[in-house]
BAGU-740380 format. One record per residue: residue in one letter; x, y, z of N, C-alpha, C in turn; residue number from 1. Coordinates in Angstrom, 3 decimals, always signed. Layout:
marpa:n_x:n_y:n_z:ca_x:ca_y:ca_z:c_x:c_y:c_z:lumro
A:X:Y:Z:X:Y:Z:X:Y:Z:NUM
...
***
This chain:
marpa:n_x:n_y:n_z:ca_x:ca_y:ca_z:c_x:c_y:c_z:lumro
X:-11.099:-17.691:+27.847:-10.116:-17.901:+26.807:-10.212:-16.739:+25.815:1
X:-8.996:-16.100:+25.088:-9.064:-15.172:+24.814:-8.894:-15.236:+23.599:2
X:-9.677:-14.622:+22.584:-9.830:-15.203:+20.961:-8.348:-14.216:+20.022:3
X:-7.090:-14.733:+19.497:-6.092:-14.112:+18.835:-6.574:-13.383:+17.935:4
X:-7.055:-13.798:+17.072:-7.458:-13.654:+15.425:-7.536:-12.158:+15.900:5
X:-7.236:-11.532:+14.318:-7.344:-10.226:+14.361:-8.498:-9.604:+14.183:6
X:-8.651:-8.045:+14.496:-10.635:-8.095:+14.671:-10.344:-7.926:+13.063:7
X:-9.719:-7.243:+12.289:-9.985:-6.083:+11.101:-9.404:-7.397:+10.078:8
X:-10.219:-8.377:+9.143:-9.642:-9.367:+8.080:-10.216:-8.410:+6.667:9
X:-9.321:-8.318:+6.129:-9.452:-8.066:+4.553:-9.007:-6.191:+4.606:10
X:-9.162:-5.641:+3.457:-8.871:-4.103:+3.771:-10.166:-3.566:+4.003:11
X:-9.432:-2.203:+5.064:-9.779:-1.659:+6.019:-9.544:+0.258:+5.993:12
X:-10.659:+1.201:+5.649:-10.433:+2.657:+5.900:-8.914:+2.585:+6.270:13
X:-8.486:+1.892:+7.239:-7.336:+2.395:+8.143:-6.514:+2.385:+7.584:14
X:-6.266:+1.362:+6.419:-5.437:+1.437:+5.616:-5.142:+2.841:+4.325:15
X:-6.096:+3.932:+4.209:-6.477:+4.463:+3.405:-5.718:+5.726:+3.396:16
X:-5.159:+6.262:+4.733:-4.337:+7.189:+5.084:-3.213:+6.991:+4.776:17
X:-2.485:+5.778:+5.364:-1.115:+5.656:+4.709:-0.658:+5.439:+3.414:18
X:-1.629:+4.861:+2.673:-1.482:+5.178:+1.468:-1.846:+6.066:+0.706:19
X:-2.947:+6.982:+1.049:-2.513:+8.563:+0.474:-1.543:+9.477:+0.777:20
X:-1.006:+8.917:+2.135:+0.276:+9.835:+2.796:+1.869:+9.398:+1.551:21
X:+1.572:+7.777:+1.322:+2.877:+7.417:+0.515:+2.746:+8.488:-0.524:22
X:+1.358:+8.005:-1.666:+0.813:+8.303:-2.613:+0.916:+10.287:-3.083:23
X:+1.233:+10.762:-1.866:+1.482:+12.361:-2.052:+3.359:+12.687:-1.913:24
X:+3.964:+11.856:-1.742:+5.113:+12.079:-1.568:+5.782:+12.883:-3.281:25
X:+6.535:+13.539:-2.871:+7.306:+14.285:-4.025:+7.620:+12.960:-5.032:26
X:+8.035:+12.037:-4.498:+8.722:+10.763:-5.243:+7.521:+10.118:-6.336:27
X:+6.552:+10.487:-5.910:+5.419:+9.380:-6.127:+4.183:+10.805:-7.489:28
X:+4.669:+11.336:-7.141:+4.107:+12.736:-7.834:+4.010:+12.373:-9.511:29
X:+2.922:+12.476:-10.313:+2.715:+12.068:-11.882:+3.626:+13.153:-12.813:30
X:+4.563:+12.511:-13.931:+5.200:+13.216:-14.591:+4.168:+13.923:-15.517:31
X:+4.987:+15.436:-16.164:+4.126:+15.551:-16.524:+3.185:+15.162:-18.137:32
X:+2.150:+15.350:-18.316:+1.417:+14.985:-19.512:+1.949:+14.769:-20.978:33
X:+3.160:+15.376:-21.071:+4.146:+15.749:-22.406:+5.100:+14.927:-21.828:34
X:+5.304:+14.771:-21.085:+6.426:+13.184:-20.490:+5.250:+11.583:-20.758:35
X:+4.459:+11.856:-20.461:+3.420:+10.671:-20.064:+3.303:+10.410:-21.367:36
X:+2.829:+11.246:-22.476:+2.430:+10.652:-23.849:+3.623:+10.654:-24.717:37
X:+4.816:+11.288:-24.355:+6.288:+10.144:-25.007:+6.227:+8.982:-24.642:38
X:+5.827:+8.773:-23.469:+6.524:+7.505:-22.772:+5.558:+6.185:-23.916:39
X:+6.609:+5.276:-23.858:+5.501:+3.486:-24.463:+4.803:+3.293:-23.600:40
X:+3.738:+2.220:-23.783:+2.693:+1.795:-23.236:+3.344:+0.822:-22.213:41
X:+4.583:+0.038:-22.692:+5.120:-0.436:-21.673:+5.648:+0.482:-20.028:42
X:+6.301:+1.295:-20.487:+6.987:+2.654:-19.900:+5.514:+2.954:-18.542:43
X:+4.426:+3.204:-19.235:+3.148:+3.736:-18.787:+2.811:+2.763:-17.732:44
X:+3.040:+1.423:-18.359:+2.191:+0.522:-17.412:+3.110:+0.133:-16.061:45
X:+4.883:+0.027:-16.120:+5.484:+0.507:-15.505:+5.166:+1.274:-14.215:46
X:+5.121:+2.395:-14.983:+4.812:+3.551:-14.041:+3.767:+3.854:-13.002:47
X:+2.625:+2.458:-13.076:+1.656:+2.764:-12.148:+1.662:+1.264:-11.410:48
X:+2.550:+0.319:-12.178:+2.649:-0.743:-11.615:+3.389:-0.869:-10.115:49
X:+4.802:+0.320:-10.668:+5.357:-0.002:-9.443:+4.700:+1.165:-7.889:50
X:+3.970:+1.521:-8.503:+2.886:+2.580:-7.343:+2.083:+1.227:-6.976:51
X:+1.427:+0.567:-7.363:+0.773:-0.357:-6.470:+1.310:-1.241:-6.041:52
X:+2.714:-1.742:-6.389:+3.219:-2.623:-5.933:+3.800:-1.913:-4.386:53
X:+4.268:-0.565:-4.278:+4.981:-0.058:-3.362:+3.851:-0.286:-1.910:54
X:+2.451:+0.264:-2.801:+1.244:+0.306:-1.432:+1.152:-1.247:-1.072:55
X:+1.025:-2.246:-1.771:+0.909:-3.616:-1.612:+1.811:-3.848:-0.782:56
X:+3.342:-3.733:-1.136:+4.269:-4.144:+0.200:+3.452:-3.301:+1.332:57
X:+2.973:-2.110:+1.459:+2.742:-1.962:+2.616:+1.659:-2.195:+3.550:58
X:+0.936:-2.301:+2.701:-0.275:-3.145:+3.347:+0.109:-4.835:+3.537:59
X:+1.089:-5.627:+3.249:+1.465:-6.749:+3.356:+1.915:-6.950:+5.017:60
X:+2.859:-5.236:+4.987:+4.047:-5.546:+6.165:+2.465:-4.797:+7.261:61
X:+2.076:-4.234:+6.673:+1.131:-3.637:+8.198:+0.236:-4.857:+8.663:62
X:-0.446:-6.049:+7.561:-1.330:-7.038:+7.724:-0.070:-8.202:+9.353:63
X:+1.076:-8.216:+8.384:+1.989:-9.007:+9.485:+1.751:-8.399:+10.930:64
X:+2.410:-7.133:+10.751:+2.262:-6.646:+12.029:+1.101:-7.051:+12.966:65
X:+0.162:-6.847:+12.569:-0.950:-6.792:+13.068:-1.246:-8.897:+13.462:66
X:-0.633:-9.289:+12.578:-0.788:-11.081:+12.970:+0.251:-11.285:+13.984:67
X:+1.207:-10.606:+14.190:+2.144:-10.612:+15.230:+1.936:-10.302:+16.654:68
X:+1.269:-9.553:+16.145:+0.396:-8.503:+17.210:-0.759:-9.600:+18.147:69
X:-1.672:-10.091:+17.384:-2.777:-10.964:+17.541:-1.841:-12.617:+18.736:70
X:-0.889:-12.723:+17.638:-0.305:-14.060:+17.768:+0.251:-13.933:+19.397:71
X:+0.622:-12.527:+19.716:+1.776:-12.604:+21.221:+0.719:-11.743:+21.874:72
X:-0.820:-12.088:+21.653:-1.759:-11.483:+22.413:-1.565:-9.983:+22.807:73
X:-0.824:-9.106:+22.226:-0.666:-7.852:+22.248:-2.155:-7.091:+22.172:74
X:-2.986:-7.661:+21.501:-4.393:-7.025:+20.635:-5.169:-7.442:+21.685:75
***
């Protein structure tokens, strides 16, 4: 009998590439320092919120994959 469950539970190195690959994109690049200290503290917190939220979706959709994966014995 062949065990589904995925081998890799919780985060994982593997995950560490694609999110420095997002994390270097032109889009994702820090304004600069004389932009950063105009900006409010709201503005600021913003600005790094939606950077982890972007890696979070993707570590969400790669975790699925990978239960999809497990579930139709692909793994």
């Amino acid at each position: 009998m062949r065990s589904r469950l995925p081998i890799v539970q919780g985060s994982s190195f593997g995950f560490l590439a694609p999110a420095l690959a997002l994390l270097n994109l032109p889009r994702w690049q820090c304004p600069p320092v004389e932009e950063i200290e105009a900006m409010s503290a709201e503005n600021r917190t913003m600005l790094w919120q939606e950077r982890i939220n972007e890696i979070s979706g993707a570590i969400v959709l790669a975790s699925m994959l990978q239960i999809v994966m497990g579930y139709c014995g692909r793994v």
